[in-house]
Backbone atoms as SQL, in Angstrom:
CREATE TABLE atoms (id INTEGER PRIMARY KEY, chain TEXT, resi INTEGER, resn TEXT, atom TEXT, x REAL, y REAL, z REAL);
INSERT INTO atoms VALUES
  (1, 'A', 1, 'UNK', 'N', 4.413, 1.991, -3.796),
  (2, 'A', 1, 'UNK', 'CA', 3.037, 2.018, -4.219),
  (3, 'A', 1, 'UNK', 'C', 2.985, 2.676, -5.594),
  (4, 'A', 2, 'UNK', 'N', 2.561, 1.762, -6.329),
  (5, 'A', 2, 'UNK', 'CA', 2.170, 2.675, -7.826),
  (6, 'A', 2, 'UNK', 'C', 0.257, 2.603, -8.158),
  (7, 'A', 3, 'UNK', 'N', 0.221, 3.796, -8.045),
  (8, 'A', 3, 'UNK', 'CA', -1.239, 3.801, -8.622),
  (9, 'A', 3, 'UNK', 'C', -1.730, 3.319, -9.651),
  (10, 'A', 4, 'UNK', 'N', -3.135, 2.770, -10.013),
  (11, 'A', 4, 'UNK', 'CA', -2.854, 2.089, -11.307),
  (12, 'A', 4, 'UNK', 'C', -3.794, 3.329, -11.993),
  (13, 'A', 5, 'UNK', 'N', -3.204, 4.406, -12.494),
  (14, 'A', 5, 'UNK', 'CA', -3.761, 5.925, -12.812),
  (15, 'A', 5, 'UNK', 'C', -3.097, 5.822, -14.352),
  (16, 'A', 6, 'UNK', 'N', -3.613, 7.307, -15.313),
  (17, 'A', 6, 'UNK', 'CA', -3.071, 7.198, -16.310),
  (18, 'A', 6, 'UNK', 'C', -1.883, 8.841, -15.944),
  (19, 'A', 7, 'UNK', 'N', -0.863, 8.580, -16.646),
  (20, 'A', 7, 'UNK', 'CA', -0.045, 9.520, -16.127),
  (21, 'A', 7, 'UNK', 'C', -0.571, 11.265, -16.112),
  (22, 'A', 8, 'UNK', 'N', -1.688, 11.187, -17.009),
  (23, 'A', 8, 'UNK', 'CA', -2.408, 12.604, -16.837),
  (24, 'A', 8, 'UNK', 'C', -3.013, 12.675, -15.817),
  (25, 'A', 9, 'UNK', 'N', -3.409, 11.616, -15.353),
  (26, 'A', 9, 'UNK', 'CA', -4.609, 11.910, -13.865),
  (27, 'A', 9, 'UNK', 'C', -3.451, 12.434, -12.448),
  (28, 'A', 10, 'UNK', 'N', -2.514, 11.540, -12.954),
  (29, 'A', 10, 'UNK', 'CA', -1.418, 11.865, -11.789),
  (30, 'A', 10, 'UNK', 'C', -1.001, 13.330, -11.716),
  (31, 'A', 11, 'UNK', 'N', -0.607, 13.920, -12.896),
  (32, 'A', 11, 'UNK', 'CA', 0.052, 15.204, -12.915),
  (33, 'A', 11, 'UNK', 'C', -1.052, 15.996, -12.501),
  (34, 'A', 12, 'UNK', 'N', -2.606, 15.595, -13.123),
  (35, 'A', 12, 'UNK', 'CA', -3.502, 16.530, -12.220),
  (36, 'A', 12, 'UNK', 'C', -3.794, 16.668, -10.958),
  (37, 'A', 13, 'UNK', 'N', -3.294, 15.535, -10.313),
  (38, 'A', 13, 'UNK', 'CA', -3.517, 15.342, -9.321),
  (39, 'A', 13, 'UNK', 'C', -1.916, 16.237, -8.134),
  (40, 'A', 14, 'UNK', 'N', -1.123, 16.311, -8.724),
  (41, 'A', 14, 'UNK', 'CA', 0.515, 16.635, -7.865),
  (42, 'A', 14, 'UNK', 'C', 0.036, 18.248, -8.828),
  (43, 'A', 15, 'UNK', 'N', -0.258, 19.076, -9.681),
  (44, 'A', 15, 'UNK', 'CA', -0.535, 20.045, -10.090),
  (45, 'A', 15, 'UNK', 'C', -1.730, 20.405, -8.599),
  (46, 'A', 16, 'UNK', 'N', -2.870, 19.736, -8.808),
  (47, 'A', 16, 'UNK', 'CA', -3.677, 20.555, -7.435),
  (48, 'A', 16, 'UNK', 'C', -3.428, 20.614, -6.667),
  (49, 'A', 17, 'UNK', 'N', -2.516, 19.543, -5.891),
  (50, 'A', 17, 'UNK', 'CA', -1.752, 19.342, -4.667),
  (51, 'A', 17, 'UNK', 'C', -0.794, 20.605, -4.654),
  (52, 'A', 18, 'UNK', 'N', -0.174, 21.058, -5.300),
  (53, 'A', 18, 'UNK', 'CA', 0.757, 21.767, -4.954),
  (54, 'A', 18, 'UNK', 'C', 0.276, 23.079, -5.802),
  (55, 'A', 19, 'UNK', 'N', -0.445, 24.203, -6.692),
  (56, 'A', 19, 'UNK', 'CA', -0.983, 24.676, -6.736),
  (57, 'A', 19, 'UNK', 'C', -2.576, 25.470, -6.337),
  (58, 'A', 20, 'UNK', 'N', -3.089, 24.606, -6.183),
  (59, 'A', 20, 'UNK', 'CA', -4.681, 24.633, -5.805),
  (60, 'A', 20, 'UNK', 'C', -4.063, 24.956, -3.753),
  (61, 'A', 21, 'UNK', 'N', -4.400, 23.551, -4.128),
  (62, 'A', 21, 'UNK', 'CA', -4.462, 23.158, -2.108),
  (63, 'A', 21, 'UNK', 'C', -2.628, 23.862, -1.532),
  (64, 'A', 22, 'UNK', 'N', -1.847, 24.077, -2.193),
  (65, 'A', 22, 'UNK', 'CA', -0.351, 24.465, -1.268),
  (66, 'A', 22, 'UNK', 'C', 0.669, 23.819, -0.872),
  (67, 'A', 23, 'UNK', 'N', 0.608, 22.356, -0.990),
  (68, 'A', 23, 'UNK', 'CA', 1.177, 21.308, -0.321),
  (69, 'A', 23, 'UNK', 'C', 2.346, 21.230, -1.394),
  (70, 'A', 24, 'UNK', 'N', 3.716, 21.137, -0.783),
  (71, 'A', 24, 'UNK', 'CA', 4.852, 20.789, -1.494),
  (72, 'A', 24, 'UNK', 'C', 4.704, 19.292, -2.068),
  (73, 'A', 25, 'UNK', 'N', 5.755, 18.781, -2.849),
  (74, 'A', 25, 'UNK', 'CA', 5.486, 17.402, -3.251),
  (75, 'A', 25, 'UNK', 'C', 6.122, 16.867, -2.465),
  (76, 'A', 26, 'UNK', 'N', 6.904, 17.088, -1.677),
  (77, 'A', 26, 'UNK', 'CA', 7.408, 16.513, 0.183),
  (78, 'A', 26, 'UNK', 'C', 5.928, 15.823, 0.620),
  (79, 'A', 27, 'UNK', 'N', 5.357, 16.421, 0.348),
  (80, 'A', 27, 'UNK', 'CA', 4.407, 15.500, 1.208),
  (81, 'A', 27, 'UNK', 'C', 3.635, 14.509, 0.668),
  (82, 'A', 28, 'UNK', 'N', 4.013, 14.282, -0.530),
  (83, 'A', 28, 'UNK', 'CA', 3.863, 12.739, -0.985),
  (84, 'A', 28, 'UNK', 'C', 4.673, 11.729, 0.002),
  (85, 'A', 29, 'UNK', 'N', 5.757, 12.070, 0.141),
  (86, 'A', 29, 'UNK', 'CA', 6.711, 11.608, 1.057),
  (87, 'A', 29, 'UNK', 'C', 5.853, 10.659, 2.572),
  (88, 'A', 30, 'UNK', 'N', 4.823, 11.951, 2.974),
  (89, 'A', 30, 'UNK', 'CA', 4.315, 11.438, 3.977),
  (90, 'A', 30, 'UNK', 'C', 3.339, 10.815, 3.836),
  (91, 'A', 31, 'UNK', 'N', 2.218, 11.508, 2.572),
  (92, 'A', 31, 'UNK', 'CA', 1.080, 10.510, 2.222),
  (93, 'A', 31, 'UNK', 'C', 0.915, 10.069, 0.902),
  (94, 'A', 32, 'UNK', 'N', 1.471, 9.050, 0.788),
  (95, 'A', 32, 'UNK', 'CA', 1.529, 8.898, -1.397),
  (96, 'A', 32, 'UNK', 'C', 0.369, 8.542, -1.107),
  (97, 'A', 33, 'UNK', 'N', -0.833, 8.202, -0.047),
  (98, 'A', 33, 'UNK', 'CA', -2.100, 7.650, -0.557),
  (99, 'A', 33, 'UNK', 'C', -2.685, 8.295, -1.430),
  (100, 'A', 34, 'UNK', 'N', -2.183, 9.819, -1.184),
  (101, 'A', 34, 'UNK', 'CA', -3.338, 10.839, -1.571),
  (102, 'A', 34, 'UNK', 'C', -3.086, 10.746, -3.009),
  (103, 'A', 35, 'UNK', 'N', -2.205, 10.169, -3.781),
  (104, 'A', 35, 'UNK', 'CA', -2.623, 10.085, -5.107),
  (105, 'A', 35, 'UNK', 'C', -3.333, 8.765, -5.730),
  (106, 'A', 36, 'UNK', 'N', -4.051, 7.622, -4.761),
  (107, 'A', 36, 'UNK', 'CA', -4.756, 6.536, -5.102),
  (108, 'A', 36, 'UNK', 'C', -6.022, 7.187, -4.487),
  (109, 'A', 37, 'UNK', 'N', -6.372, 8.391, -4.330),
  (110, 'A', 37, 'UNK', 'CA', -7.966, 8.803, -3.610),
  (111, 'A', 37, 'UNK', 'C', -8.346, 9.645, -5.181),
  (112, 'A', 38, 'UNK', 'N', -9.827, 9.503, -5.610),
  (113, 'A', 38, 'UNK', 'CA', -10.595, 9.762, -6.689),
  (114, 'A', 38, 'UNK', 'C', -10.483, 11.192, -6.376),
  (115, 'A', 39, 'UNK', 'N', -10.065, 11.737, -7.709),
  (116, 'A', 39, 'UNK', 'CA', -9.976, 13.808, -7.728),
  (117, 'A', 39, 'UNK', 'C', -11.324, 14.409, -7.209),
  (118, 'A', 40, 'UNK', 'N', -12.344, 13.646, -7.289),
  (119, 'A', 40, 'UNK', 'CA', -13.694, 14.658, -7.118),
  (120, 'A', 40, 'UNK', 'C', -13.465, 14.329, -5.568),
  (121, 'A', 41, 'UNK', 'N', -12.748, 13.625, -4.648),
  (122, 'A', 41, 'UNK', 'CA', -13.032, 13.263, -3.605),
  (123, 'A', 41, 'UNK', 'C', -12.101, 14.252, -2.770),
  (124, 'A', 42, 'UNK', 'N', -10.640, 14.255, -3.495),
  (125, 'A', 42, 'UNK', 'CA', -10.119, 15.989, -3.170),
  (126, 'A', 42, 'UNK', 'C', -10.816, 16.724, -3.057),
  (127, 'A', 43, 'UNK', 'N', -11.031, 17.053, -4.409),
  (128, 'A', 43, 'UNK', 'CA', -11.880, 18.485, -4.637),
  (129, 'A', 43, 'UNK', 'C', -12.892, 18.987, -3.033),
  (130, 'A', 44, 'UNK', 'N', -14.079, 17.800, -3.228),
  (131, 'A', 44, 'UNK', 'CA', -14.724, 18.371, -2.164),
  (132, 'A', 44, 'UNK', 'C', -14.678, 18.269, -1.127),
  (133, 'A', 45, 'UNK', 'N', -12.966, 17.510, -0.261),
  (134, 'A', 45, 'UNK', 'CA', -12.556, 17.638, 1.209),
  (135, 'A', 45, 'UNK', 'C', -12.427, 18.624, 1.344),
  (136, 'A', 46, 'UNK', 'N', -11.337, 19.161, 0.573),
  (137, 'A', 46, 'UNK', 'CA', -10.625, 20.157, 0.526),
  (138, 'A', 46, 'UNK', 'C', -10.877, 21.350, 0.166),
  (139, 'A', 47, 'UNK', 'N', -12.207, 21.659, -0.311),
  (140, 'A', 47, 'UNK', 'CA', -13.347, 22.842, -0.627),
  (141, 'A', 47, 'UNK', 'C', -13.574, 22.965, 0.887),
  (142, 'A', 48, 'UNK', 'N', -13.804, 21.861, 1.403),
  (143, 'A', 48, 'UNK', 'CA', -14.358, 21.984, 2.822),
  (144, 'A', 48, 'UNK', 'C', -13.961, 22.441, 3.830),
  (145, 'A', 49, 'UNK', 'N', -12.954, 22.116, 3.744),
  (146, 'A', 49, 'UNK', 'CA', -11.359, 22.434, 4.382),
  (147, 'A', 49, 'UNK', 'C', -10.787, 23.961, 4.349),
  (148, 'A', 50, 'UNK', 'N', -11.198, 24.506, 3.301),
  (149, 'A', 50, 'UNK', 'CA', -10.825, 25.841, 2.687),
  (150, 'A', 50, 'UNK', 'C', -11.700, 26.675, 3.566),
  (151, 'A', 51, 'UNK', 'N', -13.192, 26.233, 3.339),
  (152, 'A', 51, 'UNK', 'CA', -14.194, 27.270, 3.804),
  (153, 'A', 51, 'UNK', 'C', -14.163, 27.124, 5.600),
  (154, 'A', 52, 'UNK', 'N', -14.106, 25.971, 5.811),
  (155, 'A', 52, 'UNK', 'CA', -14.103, 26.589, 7.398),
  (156, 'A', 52, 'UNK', 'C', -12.693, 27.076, 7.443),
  (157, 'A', 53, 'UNK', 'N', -11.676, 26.712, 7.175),
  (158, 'A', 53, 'UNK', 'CA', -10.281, 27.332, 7.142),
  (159, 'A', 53, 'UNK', 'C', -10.340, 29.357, 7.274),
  (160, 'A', 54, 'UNK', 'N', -11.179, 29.647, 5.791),
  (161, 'A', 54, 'UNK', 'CA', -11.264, 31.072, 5.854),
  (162, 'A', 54, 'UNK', 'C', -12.198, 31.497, 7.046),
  (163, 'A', 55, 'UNK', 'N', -13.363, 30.829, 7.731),
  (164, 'A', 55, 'UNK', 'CA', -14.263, 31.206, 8.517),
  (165, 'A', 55, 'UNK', 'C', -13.536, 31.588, 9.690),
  (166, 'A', 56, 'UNK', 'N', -12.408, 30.680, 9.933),
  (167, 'A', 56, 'UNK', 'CA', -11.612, 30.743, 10.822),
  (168, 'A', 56, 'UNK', 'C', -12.299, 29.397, 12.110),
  (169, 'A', 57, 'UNK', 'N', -12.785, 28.521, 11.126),
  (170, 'A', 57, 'UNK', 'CA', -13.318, 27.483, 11.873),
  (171, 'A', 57, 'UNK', 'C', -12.198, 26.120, 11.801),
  (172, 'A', 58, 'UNK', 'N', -11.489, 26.299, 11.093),
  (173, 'A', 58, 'UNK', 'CA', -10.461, 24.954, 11.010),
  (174, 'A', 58, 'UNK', 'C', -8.686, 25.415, 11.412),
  (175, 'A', 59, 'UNK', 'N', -8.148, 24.715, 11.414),
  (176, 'A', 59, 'UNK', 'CA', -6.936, 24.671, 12.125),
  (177, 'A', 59, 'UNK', 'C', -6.461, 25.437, 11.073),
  (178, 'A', 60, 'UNK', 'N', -4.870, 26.257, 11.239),
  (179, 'A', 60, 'UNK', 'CA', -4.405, 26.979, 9.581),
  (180, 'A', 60, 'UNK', 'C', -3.679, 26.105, 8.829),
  (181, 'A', 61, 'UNK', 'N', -3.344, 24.857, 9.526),
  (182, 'A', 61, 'UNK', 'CA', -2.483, 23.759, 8.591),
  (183, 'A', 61, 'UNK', 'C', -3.280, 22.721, 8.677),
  (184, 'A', 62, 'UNK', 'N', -3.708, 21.453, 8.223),
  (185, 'A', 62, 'UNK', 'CA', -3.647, 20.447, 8.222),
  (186, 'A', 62, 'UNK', 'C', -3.178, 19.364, 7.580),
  (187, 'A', 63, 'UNK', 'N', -2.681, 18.175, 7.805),
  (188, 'A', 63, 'UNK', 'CA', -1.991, 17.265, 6.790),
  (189, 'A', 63, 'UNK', 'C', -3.110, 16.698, 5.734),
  (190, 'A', 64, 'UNK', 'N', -2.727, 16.294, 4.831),
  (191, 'A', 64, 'UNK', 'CA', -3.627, 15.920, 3.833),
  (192, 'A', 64, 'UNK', 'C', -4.141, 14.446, 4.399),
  (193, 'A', 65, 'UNK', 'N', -3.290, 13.865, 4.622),
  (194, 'A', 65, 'UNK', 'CA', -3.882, 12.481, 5.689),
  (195, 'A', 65, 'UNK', 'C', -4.928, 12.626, 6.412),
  (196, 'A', 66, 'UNK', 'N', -5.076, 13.602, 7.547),
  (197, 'A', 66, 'UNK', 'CA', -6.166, 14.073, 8.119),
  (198, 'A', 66, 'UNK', 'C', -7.688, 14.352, 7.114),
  (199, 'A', 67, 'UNK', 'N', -7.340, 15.189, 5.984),
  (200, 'A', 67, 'UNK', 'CA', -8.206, 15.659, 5.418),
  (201, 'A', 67, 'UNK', 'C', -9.080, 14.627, 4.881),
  (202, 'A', 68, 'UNK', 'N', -8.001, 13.649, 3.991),
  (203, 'A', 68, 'UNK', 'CA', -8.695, 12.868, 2.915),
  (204, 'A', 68, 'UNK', 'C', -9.011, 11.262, 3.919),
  (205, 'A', 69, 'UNK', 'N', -7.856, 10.894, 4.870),
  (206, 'A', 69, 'UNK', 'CA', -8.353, 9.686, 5.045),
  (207, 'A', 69, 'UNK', 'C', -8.905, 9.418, 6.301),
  (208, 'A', 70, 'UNK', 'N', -9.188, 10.595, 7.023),
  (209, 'A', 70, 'UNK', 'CA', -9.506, 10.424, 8.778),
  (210, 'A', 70, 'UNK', 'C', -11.154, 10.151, 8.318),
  (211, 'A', 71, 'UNK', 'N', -11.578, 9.484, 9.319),
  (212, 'A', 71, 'UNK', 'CA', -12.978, 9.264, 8.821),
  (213, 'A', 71, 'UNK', 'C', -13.892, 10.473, 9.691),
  (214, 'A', 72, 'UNK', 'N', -12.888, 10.804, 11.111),
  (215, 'A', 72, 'UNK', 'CA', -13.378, 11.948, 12.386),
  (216, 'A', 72, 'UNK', 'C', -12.588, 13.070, 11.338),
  (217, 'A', 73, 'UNK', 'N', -12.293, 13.413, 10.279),
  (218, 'A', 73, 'UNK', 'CA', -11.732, 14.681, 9.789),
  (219, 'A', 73, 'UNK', 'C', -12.680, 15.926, 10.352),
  (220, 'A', 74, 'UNK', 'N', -14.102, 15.918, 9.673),
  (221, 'A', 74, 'UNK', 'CA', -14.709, 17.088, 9.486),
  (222, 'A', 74, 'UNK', 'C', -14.861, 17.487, 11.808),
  (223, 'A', 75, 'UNK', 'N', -14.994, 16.562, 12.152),
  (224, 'A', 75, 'UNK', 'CA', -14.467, 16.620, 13.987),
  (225, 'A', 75, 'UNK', 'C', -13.544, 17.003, 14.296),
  (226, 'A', 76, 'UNK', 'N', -11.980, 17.094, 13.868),
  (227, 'A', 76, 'UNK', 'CA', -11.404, 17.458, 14.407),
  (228, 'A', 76, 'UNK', 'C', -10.993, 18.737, 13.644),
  (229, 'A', 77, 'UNK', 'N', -11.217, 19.173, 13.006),
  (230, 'A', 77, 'UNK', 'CA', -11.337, 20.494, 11.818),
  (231, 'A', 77, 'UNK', 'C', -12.128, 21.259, 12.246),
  (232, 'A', 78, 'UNK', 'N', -13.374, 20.995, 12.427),
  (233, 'A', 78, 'UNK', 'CA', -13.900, 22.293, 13.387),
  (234, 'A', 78, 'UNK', 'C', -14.146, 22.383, 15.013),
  (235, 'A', 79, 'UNK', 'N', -13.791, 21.162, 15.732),
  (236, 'A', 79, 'UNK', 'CA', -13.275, 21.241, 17.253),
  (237, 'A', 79, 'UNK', 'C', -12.141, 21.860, 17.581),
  (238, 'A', 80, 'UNK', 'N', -11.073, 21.922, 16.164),
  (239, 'A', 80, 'UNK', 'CA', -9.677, 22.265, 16.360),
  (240, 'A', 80, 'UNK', 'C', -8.935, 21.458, 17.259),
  (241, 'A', 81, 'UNK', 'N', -10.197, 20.010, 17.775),
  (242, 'A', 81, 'UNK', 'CA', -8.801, 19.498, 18.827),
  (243, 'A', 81, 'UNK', 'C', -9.169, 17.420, 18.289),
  (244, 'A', 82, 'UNK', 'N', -8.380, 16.702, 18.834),
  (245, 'A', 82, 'UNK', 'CA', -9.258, 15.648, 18.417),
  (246, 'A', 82, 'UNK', 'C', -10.369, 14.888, 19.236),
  (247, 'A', 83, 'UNK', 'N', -11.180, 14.284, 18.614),
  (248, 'A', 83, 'UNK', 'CA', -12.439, 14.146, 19.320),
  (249, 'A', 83, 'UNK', 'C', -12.267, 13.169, 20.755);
């Protein structure tokens, strides 16, 4: 899969992934989608993700697959189980 991105959007994108959010670049491995999903669409899963995370409302790991492409994400993130 090659994104059709410009090579800056990419590096911003594997820079937040693995700075911002924590995720090694191994886990492109498991989800290269996550670099064909729009950055503002990161941004505010994964804001989301953060805050119930600190509330202690979301699981302490989740895969980025879950986050960005489950459509039941924000369900099974704060059920902690799946729906």
């Amino acid at each position: 899969m090659v994104p059709n991105q410009t090579k800056d959007a990419l590096e911003k994108k594997i820079d937040c992934m693995t700075n911002f959010l924590g995720y090694s670049v191994n886990s492109l491995e498991e989800f290269p989608a996550y670099l064909c999903y729009d950055f503002e669409r990161v941004k505010l899963r994964f804001r989301m993700y953060i805050r119930l995370r600190e509330k202690g409302a979301a699981k302490r790991k989740v895969s980025m697959g879950t986050i960005l492409a489950c459509s039941c994400a924000i369900c099974k993130i704060l059920c902690r189980c799946p729906p």
